[in-house]
N, C-alpha and C positions, 0 to 999 in steps of 0.2 A: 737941349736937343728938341730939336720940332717932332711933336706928334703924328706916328702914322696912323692916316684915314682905314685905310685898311691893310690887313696883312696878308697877301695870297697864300693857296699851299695847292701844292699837284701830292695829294694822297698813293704813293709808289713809296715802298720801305724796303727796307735792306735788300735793294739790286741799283747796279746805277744805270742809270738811263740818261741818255742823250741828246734826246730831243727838243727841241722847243717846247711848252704848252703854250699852241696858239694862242685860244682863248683869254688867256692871263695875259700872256702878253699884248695883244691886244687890249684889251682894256686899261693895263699899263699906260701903253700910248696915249690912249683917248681922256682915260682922267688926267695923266698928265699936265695936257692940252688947256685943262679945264682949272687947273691948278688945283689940284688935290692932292695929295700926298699917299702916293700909292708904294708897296714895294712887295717883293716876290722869296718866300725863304726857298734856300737852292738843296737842299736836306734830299731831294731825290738824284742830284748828280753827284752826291757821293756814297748814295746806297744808303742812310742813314735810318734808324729805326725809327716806328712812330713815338715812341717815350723823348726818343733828343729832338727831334723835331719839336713836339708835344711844349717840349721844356722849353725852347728854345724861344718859340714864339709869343708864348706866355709872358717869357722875359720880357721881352721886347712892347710889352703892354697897347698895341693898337686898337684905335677905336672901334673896329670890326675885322673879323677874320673871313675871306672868302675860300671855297671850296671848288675846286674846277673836277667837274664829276664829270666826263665826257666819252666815258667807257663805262660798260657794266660793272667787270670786276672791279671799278673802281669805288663805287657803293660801298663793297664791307671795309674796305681799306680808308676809305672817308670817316666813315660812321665810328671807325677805331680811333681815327682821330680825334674827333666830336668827344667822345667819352674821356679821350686822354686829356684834353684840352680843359673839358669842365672838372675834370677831378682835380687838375693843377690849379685849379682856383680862377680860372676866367671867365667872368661873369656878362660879358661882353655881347652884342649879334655875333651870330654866325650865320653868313648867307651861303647856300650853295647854286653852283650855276652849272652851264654845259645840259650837254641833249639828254644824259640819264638822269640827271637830277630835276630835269626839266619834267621827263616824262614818268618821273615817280616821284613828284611835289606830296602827292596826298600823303602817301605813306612817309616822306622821308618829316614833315611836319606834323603828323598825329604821332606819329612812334618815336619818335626822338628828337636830340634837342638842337633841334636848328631851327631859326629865328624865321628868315626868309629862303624862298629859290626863287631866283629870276630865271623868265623864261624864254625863246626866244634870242631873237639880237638883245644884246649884254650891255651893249653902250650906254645906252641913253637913260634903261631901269636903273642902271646902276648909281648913275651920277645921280639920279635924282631919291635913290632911295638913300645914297652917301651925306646928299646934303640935308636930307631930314632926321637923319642920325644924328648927325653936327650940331644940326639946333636944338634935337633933342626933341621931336615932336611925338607924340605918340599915337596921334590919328595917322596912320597913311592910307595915302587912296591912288594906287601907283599903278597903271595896267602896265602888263611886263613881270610885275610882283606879285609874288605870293604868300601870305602870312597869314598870324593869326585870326581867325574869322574871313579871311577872303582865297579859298581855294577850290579851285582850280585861280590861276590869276585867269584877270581880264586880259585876254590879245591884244596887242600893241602893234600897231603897222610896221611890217619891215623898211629894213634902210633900204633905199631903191638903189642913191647914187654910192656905190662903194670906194668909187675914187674919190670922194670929198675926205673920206676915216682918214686921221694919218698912219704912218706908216708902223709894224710894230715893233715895238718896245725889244733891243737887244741889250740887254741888261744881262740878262740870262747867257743867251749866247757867248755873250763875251766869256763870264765866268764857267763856262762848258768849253771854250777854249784853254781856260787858264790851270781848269784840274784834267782837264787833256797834254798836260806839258808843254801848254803854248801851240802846239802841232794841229794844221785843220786835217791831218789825215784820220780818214774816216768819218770826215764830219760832213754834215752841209745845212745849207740856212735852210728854214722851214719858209715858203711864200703862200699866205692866203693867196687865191686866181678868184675866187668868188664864193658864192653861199648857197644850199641848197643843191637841188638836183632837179630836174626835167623830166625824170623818169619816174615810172608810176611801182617799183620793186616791193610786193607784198613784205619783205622782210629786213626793209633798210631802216637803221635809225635814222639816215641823214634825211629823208623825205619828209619822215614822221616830228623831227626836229624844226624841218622849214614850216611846219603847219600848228606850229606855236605862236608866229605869225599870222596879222594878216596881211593880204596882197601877192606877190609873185613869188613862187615856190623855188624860184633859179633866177640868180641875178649875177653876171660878170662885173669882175675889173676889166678898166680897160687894158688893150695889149701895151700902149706905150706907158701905163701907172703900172703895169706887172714889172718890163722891162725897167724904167727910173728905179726902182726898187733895186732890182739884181745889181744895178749898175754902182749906185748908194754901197751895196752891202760890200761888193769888190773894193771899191775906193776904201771904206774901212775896216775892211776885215782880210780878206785879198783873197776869200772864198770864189770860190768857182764850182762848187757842187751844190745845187740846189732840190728839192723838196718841193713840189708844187702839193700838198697836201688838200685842195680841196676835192671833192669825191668827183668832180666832172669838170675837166679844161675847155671841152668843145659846146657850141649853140647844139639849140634846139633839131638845127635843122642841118642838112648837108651843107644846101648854099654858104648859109654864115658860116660854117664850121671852113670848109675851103679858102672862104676868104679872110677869116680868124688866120689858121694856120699860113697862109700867104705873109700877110702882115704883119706876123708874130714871128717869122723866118727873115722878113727884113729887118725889123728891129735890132733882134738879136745880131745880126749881121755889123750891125754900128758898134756894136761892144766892144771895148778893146781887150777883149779876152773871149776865148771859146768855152764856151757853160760844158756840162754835163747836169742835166734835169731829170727827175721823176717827175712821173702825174699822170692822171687817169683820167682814163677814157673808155666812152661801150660801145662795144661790137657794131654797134649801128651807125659808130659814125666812124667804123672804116674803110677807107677807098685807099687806092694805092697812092692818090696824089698828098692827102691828106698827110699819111703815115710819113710818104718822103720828104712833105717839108717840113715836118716836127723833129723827124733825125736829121736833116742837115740845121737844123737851129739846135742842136743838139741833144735835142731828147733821148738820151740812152739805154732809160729806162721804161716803158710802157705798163702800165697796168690795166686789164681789162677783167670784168666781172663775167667769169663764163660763168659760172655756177654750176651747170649739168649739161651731156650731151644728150640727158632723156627729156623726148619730147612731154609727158605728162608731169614730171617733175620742175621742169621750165613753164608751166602752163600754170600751176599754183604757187610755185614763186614769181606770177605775172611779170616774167622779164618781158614779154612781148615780143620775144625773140623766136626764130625754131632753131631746133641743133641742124640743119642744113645752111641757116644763116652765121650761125657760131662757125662753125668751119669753115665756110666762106673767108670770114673775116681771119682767121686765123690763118689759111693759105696766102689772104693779103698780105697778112704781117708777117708770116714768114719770109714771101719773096722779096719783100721791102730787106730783110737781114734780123728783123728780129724774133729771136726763138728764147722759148721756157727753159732750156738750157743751159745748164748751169754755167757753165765755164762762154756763152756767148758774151762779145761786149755790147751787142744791141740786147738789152735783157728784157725779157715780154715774164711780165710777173701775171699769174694767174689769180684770181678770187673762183674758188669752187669749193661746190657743197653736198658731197657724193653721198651722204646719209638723211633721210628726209623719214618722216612718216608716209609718205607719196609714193618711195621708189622703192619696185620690186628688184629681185636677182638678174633679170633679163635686161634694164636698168643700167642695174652698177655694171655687168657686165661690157655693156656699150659704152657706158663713162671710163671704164678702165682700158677699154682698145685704145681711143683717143687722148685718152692720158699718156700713156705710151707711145703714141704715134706722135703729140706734139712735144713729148719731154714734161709734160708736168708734172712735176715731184712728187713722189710716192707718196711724200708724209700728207702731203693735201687729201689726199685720201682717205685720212677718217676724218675731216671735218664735219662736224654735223650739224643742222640746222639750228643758229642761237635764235632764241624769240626774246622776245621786249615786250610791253604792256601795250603799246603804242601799234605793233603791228597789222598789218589786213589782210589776216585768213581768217576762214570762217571760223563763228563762232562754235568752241566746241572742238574744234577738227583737230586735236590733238589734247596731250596728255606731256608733262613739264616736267624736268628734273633738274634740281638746281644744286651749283655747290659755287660756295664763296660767292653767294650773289649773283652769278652768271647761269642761266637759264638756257636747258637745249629741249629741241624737243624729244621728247620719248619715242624710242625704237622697239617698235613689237616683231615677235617670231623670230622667221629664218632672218632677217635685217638687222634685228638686236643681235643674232647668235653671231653673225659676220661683224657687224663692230667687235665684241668683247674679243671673236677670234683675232679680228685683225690688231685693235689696241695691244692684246698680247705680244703682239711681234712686234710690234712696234714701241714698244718698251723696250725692249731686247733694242733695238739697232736706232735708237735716236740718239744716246746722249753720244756716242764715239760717230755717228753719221755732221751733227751739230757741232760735235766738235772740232772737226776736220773742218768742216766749213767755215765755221770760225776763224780759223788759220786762215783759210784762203780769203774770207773776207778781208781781214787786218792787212792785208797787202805788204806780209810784212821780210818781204824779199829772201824767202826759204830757198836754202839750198837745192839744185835741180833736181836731185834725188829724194832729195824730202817732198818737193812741192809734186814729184809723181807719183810717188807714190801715197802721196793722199787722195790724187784725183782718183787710181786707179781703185784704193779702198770706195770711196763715194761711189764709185759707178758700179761696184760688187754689190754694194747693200744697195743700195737704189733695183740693179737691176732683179736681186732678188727680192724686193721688194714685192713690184712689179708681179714679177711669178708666185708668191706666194697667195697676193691677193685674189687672182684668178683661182688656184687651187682651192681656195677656201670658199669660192663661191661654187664649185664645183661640187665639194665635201658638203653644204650648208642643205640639201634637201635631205642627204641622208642622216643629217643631226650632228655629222661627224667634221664639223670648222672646228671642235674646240680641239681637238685628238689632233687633227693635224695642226694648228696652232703651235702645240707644244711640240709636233717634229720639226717645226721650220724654226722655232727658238733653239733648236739643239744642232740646225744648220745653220743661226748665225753665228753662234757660238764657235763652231769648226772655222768659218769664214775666218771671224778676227783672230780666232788661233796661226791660221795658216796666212794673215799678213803679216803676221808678230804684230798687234793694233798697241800691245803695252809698248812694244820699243821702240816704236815708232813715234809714240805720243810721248816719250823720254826725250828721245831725239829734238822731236820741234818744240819741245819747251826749253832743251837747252839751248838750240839756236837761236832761240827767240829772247832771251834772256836779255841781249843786251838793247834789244827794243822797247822792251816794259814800259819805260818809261813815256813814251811816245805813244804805247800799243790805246786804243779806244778801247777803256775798260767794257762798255756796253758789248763790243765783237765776241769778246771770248767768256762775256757770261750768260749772254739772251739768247734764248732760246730752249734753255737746256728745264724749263719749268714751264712750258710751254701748255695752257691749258685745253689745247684740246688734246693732248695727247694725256689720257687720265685713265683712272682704273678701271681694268675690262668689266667692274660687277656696276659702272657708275649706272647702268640705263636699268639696272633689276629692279626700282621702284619709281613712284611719279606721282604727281597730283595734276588735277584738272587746272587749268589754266587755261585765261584767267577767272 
């Protein structure tokens, strides 16, 4: 049996997930290409624990193991594996790669036991730190790499032309089909559109990640290398639901961006099949002509980064935006057909960050009228500001509280007293709010009276939601959010009493029954651990960071 070069792993345990890891799988492709012998353990689409994982790949003896760290929480979830991995006796490298392993090289190779991080674009460090494995060299002098005696790594120029990579690796995918009972419902292909971002967001990792690199901070595919892709994936897969996953589809600037969108509306036009696409986009590059040819090429899903409608809170999260141009855009997209709205088929997904060290009562007050006015989901509403090492706020201007790795910043006063109030409630009304949702995500053709009577539960807690949040910000100068907290937990309480929530939730699981087998496991269990929604004492202590 031929030796594998290396052994991927996307560090996620006992939940299943269904998405592609870009990252891996690109580089899949690309060593491929190169003829290396790459391969990917699938242990996170069946929810499996880090010990069978652990064991599993052990087994399998490859010449290095990689780690695709591309999310915070994915750190201590990594690093468990790290540990399970050398106790089972593999004596092996371990490289980790992705933007958080990137941007905490120092610490993840003084404190523990990983060989290398690549940083930056993946490609090219990789192949070449692979083929010095091979031979067995023990000088490397690799920019892109970081090891021992050389960290921070040295920059490595980004890949400029992105349509030269080929295309990525569905290896995965396939087997995300095949423990989905063969069925694409609820699925859809992930497409890299480009790298990096344009924008200058004091609190994005993907900026922070593009300056790992040197050279240009935003680089597109092109529209016709985006579409030959979709086109590929339909011919073998017979998908029609696609994922444009990188954090910005449109140029720099309006011009290109219209003439992007124009050309990327013809394209898709030629298909012999009609897409349903997500992919993001910022407020700034909305106009109403844009917005209408991305929905008639079938963009159904929109995503945009409001983050807050307070002006000094937008001003240190340097979106560069004001909340009179956020709504701007947001009346754009609505008359174009797409709303935050649950039940809408033009769906406008929101990114927002209602808890800052920044923002006062007067504030969250403003961000909750327009929450409300455009349909933005209650639960968005305790989000609160995650930092990174990598960030650009000032030095000092906050204070960190971290749990599993994942880092927010610290909420002082009446602001902390309004999180723990609002966390409170919203403990109470998420897992039976998620749940329901779930249902309806799964498409999984509920009886009429079941499928309304979930909607109408959703729209109870949601809108009391809504109302309680304001209440508590009303109660929070007299000290008194926690006190009512606990009235409005004894009013959701009454709520799912008076929908019957248990025999309702009996009801659609026996209807559902004979689905299962088809159902996307990932619908009916994500969400329900969902970490920003975490204990109301999580902000009562902190350290300076960084």
């Amino acid at each position: 049996m031929k030796k594998i070069d290396i052994l991927f792993c996307y560090p996620l345990f006992d939940k299943v997930f269904f998405m592609e890891p870009v990252g891996v799988c690109m580089l899949l492709s690309y060593l491929k290409s190169l003829g290396f012998y790459p391969e990917t353990d699938d242990g996170f689409i069946r929810g499996e624990s880090c010990e069978t994982v652990a064991e599993r790949v052990v087994s399998r003896r490859p010449r290095a193991i990689g780690l695709s760290i591309n999310a915070e929480r994915e750190i201590s979830e990594g690093l468990k594996l790290v540990q399970a991995l050398r106790q089972k006796g593999y004596k092996g490298p371990i490289i980790a790669g992705g933007a958080f392993a990137a941007m905490e090289q120092v610490r993840l190779l003084q404190d523990h036991d990983i060989d290398y991080v690549v940083v930056g674009d993946g490609e090219e460090p990789f192949a070449e730190l692979l083929s010095a494995i091979i031979q067995n060299k023990k000088r490397l002098n690799i920019s892109g790499v970081a090891g021992s005696g050389k960290v921070p790594a040295v920059k490595r120029a980004a890949i400029k032309n992105l349509d030269r990579l080929p295309y990525m690796d569905r290896s995965i995918f396939r087997r995300i089909i095949e423990h989905n009972g063969g069925s694409l419902s609820g699925l859809q292909a992930t497409v890299s559109t480009g790298r990096g971002c344009f924008a200058n967001c004091a609190f994005c990792s993907i900026k922070s990640f593009a300056r790992m690199n040197t050279g240009p901070s935003y680089r597109e595919r092109s529209v016709f290398d985006i579409v030959e892709e979709m086109k590929r994936l339909y011919r073998e897969f017979g998908i029609k639901d696609f994922y444009f996953c990188s954090g910005q589809f449109l140029a720099p600037n309006l011009k290109k961006s219209r003439e992007k969108c124009a050309w990327f509306k013809a394209c898709v036009a030629e298909l012999p099949f009609r897409p349903s696409i997500f992919l993001y986009i910022r407020c700034d590059n909305v106009t109403r002509e844009i917005v209408e040819d991305l929905r008639d090429a079938g963009v159904t899903t929109l995503f945009v980064g409001v983050e807050s409608f307070d002006h000094d809170t937008l001003r240190m999260l340097r979106k560069d935006l004001s909340p009179e141009e956020i709504i701007s855009a947001l009346q754009v997209l609505e008359s174009a057909g797409y709303s935050a709205d649950y039940r809408s088929f033009f769906r406008l997904k929101v990114g927002f960050i209602m808890f800052t060290p920044w923002t006062n009562l007067r504030g969250m007050d403003r961000n909750l009228f327009y929450c409300r006015r455009f349909r933005i989901p209650p639960k968005k509403m305790l989000y609160a500001l995650q930092v990174h090492p990598d960030n650009q706020f000032p030095q000092g201007s906050y204070n960190v509280v971290e749990r599993e790795s994942v880092h927010f910043a610290r909420l002082e006063g009446e602001i902390g007293e309004v999180y723990r109030a609002y966390s409170t409630v919203l403990q109470t009304v998420f897992t039976p709010l998620e749940t329901m949702r779930s249902y309806q995500k799964a498409d999984l053709g509920l009886p009429k009276h079941l499928e309304k009577a979930s909607y109408e539960l959703v729209d109870s807690l949601n809108d009391l939601l809504y109302n309680t949040f304001g209440e508590i910000l009303k109660a929070a100068p007299q000290g008194k959010a926690k006190s009512f907290s606990l009235k409005a937990q004894s009013h959701v309480k009454q709520l799912l009493e008076k929908s019957l929530y248990a025999n309702l939730l009996k009801e659609l699981a026996k209807a559902t029954e004979p689905s299962r087998v088809s159902c996307p496991e990932a619908y009916l269990n994500r969400g329900l651990d969902n970490p920003q929604v975490i204990d109301p004492d999580f902000y009562s202590k902190g350290v300076r960071y960084p």
